[in-house]
N, C-alpha and C positions, 0 to 999 in steps of 0.2 A: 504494500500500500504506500503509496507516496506522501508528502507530506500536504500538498496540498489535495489531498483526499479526504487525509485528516482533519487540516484546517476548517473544509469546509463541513467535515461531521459535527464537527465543536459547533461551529456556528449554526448549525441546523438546529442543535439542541437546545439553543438560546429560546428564553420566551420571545414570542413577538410583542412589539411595543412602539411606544413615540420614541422615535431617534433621537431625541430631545431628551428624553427621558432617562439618568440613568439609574441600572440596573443595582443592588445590594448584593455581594456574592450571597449574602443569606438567600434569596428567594432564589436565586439562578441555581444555588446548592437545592433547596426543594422542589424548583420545576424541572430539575434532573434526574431529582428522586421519583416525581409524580409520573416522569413520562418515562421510564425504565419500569415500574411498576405496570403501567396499562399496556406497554407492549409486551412482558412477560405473559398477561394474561389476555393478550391477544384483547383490548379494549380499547386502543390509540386507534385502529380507524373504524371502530363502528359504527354504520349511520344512526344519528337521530334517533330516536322510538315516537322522537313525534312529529318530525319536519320529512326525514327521512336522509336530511344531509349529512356531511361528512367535513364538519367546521370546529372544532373544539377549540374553549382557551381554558389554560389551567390558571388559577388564580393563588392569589394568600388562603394559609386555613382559618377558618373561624370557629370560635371555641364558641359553642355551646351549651348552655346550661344545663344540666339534667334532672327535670321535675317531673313528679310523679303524682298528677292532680287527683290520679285516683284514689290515692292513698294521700291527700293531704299534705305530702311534703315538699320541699324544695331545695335540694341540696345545695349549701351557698358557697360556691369559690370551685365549688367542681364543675367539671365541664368534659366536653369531647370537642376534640377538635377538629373541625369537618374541613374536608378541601372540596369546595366544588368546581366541578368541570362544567361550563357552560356553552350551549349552542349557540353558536355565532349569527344565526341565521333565525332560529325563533326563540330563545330562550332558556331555552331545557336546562336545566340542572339537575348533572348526576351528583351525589353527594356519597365521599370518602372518608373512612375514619381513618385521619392521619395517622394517628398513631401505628394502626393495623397495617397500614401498606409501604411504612417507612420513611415517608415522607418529615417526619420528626419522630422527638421522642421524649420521653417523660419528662426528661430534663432542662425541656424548654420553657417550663414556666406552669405546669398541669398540677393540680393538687388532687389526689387522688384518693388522700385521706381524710376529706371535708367534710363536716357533720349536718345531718340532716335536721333542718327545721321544719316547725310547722304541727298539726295536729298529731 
């Protein structure tokens, strides 16, 4: 493989984004992670389930709260942290638990031991 083979594998991996705009290695380290994960599971070019197209962008995760209305609780400081991949074309959000697919890891700021309030 050449080096400009390479070069332009790297660059391929890059999120897309505003040229203006730069990148944090943080997030380039997890949209590397996100997208090594969805091709392993054969998930980077699946059409849409609801447009039908073949447009994804991976984003930041977003921590989650986890409450439990049914049971009157609300666990305060815990969370999951979702990565979603959204449809460029109509919207669609697939939603990943970071954690699960390696995209992070506990040590990124997740409280896992958090007490539950509430009834």
């Amino acid at each position: 493989m050449s080096d400009n083979h390479t070069e332009q594998a790297e660059e391929d991996d890059l999120p897309p984004g505003d040229p203006n705009t730069a990148l944090t290695p943080e997030f380039v380290a997890y949209y590397g992670k996100v997208r090594t994960w969805l091709r392993q599971y054969g998930l980077e070019d699946t059409p849409c389930p609801s447009c039908g197209h073949n447009s994804w962008l991976i984003t930041p995760a977003v921590d989650t709260p986890i409450r439990f209305p049914e049971m009157g609780k609300f666990y305060v400081g815990k969370s999951v942290p979702l990565t979603p991949v959204i449809c460029q074309t109509c919207g669609f959000i697939r939603w990943f638990n970071a954690l699960k697919i390696g995209a992070l890891d506990k040590a990124e700021g997740h409280n896992p031991d958090a007490k539950a309030e509430g009834a």
